[in-house]
N, C-alpha and C positions, 0 to 999 in steps of 0.2 A: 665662176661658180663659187658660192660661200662656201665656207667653211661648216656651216651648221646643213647643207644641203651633200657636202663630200660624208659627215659622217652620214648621215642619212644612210647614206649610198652602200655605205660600209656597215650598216646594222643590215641592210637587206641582204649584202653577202653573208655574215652570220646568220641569217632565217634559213639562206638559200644550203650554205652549208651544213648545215643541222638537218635533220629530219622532222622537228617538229619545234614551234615557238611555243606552246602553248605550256611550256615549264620554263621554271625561274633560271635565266640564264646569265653568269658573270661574267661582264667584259672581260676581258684581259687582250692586251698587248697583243699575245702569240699568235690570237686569231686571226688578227690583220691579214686579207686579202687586197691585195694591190689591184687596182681597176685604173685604167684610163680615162679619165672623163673629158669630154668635147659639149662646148657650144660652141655652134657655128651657122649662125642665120646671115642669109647675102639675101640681099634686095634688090628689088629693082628700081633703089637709086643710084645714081651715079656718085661713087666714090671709093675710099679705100678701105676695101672689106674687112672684118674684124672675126677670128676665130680664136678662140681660150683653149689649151690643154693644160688639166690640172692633174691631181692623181686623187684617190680614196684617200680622205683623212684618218686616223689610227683614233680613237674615243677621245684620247688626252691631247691630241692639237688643237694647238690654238692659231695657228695660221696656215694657210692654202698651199699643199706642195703645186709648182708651175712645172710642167714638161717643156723642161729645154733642150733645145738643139736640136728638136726634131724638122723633119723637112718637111713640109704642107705644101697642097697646092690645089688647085681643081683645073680641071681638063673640060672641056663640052665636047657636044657629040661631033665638030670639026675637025678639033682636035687641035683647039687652043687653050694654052695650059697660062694660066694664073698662079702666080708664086707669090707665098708669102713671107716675109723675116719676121725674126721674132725680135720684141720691141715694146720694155718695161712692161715683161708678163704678159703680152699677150701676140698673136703673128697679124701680123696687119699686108695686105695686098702691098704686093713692089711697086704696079700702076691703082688707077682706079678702073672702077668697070660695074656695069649692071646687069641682073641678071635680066634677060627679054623673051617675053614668052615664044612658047614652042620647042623653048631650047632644049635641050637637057647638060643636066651638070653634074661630076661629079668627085667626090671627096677624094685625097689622097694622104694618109698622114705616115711618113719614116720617121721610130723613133731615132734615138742617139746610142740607145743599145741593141738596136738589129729590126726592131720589130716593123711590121705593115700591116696598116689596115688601109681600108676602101669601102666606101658609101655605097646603097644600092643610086640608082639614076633616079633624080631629081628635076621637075621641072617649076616652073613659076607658076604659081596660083591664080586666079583669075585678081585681076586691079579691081579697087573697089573703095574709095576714098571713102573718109567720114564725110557726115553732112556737117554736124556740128556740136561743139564741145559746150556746156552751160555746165555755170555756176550758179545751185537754188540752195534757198535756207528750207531745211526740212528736219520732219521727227523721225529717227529709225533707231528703234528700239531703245525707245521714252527718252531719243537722246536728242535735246537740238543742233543740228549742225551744217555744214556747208556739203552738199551735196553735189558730185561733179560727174556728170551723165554724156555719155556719148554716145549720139544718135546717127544710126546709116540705111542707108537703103542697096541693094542692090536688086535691081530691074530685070536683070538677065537671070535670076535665080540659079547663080552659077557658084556666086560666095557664101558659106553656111555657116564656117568655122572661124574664130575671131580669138585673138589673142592680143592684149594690150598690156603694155609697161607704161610708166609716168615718169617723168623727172619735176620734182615742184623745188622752186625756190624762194626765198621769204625773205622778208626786210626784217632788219632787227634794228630798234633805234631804242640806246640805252637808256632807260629812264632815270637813272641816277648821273648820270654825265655830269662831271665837274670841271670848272676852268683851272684848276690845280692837281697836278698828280704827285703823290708822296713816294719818295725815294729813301732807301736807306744809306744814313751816311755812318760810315764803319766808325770803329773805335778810336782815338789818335793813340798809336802804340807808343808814345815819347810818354803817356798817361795811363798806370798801372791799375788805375780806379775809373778812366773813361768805359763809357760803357756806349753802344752802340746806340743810336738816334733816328729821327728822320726829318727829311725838310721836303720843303713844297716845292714845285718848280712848274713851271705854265706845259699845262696838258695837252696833247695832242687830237683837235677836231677830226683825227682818222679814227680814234676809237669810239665814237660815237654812233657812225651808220654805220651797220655790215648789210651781210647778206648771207645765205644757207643755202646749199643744193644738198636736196638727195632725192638717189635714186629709188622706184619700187622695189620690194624683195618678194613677195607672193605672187603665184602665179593665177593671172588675171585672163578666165577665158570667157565663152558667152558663144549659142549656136545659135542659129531662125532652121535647125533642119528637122524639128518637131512642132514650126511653127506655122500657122497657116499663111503666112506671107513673109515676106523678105522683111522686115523694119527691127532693125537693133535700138533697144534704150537701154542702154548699160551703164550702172553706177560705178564707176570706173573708183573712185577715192570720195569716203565721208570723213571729214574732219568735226571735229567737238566744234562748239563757238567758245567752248574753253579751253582749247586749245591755243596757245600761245603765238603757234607760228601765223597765224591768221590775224594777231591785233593788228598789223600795220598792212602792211601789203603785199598781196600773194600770187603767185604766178605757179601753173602749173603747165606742162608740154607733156601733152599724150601723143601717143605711136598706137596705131591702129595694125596689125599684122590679120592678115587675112591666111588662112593655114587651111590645109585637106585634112581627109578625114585620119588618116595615119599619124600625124604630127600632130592634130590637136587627142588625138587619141592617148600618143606617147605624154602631151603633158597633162591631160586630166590623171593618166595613172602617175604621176610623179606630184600632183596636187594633193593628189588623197596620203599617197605616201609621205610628203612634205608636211602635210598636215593632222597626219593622225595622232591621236591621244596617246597612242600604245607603240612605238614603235615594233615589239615583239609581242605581239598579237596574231591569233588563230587567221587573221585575213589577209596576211603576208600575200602578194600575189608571185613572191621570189624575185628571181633576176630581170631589172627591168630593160631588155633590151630594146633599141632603135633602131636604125638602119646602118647602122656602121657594123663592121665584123671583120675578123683578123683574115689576112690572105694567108697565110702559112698555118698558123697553130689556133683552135678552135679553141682550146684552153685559154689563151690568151684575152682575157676579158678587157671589153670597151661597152663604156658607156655613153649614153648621149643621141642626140637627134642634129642630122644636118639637115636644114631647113632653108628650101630657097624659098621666099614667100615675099606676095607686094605688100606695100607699106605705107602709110598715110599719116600723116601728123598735124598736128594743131596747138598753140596756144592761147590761154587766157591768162585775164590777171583781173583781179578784182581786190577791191579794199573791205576792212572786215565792214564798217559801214555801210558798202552797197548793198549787203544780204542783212544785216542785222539795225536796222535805223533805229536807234533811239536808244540802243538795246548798252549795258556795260561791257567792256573789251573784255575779255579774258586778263588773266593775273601774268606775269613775266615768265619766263624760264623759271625764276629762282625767287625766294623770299627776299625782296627789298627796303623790309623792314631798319631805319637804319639805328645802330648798336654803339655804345661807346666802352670804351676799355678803363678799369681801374674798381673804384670802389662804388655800392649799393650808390644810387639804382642803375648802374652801367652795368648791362649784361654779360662784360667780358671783363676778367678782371689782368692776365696778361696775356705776353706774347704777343702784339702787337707791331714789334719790330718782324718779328717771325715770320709774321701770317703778310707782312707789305713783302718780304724778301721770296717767300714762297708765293707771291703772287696771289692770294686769297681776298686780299679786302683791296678797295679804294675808298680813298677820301671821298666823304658826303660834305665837309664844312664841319671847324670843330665843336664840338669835340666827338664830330659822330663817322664811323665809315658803315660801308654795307659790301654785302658781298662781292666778289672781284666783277661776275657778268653783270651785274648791275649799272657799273662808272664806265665799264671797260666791253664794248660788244667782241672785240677780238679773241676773248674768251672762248664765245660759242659761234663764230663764224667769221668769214672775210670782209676788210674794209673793201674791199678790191669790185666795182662796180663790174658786174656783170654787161659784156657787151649785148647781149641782148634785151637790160631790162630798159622798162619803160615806166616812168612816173605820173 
């Protein structure tokens, strides 16, 4: 769970513990209500399931409290328990396993200072794969760009509710890339008037291509259960064609979750909440609870939805080319204009050794450098080729 989603969470407990939002209210510290927060969606793939416990963030953090040392696990109605350890922030299943319809499943979390919660009983949603994932060049809102639409059918008119995440990954290929990298050679301390320098030395072909992953952060839903038939076309991610991550070549992997009507209920209210203009605003709908709830103390606040729900996936890759023929790439990350250091018409006049030692510029060929992501892709992503890309 981010951080910008934990305050969230934590402005609704201030609505919730107020009487009224509709006056000016200052943060402070002391108001802090401590919440428990769960994600926890198991699938019905086979593998080793992933659940996050974090806590409400206080207005002025900047990083994610992680609930450790709590004990998790889920049980079915057999009365086979699944356990998980916890492992770099988050609890991951001991074995693997899927959830399989009919079952039911359900949540157990001990913290590490006394507390219990437990899920109501969960079972598997109806299966429902996408059909298929397309990459079109389109105009949405006077914008042109790449358009990435996910289309399903389901037949049995059983699946209504749809919730999608994406992971996209991009090729980043430096456009300033030089066969010399400049290094700073220190002062010779035997010379009280040397002064610090730099020389050339043959550059490394790894900082040339990278690559980028990230994951979605909006929550991405879509129903057919006001629709006169079953057919999904969901614009899942529109990118600019000036968008940068698109000049080379782009890969994006959608997850398809099929959800009932309770769970996609739970996240349309946390969309609105997530996305509102006003966070303390008259339309506060208060504490948003899920289906988890404290066994012992009813004070005891949790938040979150455990969601067993089927899953589907697909990727594409396409070049900015395939959607835009003829068309000019978008511009870099960063201006690669390239600049020279000293006197008119050289747009920098020093610090030069500075900006090589703090990593800011690389060598264009003298007497010009340009900014570091320009020479150098390791800047703003990994050389490190992804096992699953394809060229």
């Amino acid at each position: 769970m981010t951080v910008s989603f934990n305050k969230t969470i934590f402005l609704f407990l201030i609505c919730f513990t107020t009487n009224s939002c509709t006056e000016p209210y200052i943060l402070e510290t002391n108001t802090y209500e401590e919440a428990l927060v769960v994600e926890a969606t198991i699938t019905n793939e086979l593998k080793k399931q992933e659940i996050t416990l974090t806590k409400t963030s206080k207005f002025e953090d900047t990083a994610t409290q992680i609930e450790s040392g709590a004990d998790v696990f889920i049980i079915d109605e057999i009365g086979t328990r699944y356990d998980f350890e916890e492992e770099s922030g988050k609890y991951i299943s001991t074995t693997e396993f899927q959830a399989v319809p009919g079952k039911e499943y359900r949540l157990n979390i001990n913290t590490n200072d006394g507390r219990s919660f437990v899920s109501s009983t969960e079972t598997l949603t109806p299966i429902n794969a996408m059909q298929d994932v397309k990459a079109s060049a389109e105009t949405k809102d006077s914008i042109r760009g790449a358009a990435i639409r996910v289309t399903s059918f389901d037949p049995t008119n059983e699946a209504k509710y749809y919730r999608y995440e994406y992971e996209e990954t991009y090729k980043i290929i430096a456009p300033s890339w030089n066969l010399n990298k400049a290094i700073v050679v220190p002062a010779d301390p035997r010379n009280p008037r040397a002064e610090p320098t730099y020389a050339l030395i043959p550059n490394s072909p790894d900082t040339r291509i990278c690559y980028n992953t990230k994951k979605s952060t909006e929550i991405l839903l879509t129903s057919t259960a006001e629709l006169n038939d079953n057919h999904v076309d969901f614009n899942v991610r529109f990118i600019s064609n000036q968008n940068y991550i698109i000049m080379e070549r782009y890969s994006i992997l959608v997850r398809q979750y099929v959800e009932n009507l309770a769970s996609y209920s739970y996240y349309s209210t946390l969309k609105k909440l997530s996305g509102s203009g006003s966070l303390l605003s008259p339309n506060q709908p208060g504490f948003l609870y899920g289906n988890l709830r404290s066994v012992d103390n009813p004070s005891d606040k949790i938040i979150g939805y455990f969601d067993v729900t089927s899953v589907s996936t697909k990727r594409i890759y396409f070049n900015y080319i395939d959607l835009f023929p003829g068309e000019a790439p978008p511009h870099y990350y960063t201006d690669c204009t390239p600049f020279c250091y000293g006197e008119q018409p050289c747009t920098h006049k020093d610090g030069l050794i500075d900006d090589i030692g703090l990593g800011k510029v690389t060598y264009f060929g003298s007497p010009n450098w340009v900014n570091a992501p320009c020479g150098d892709c390791t800047k703003i992503g990994s050389n490190i080729k992804p096992s699953f890309w394809e060229d």
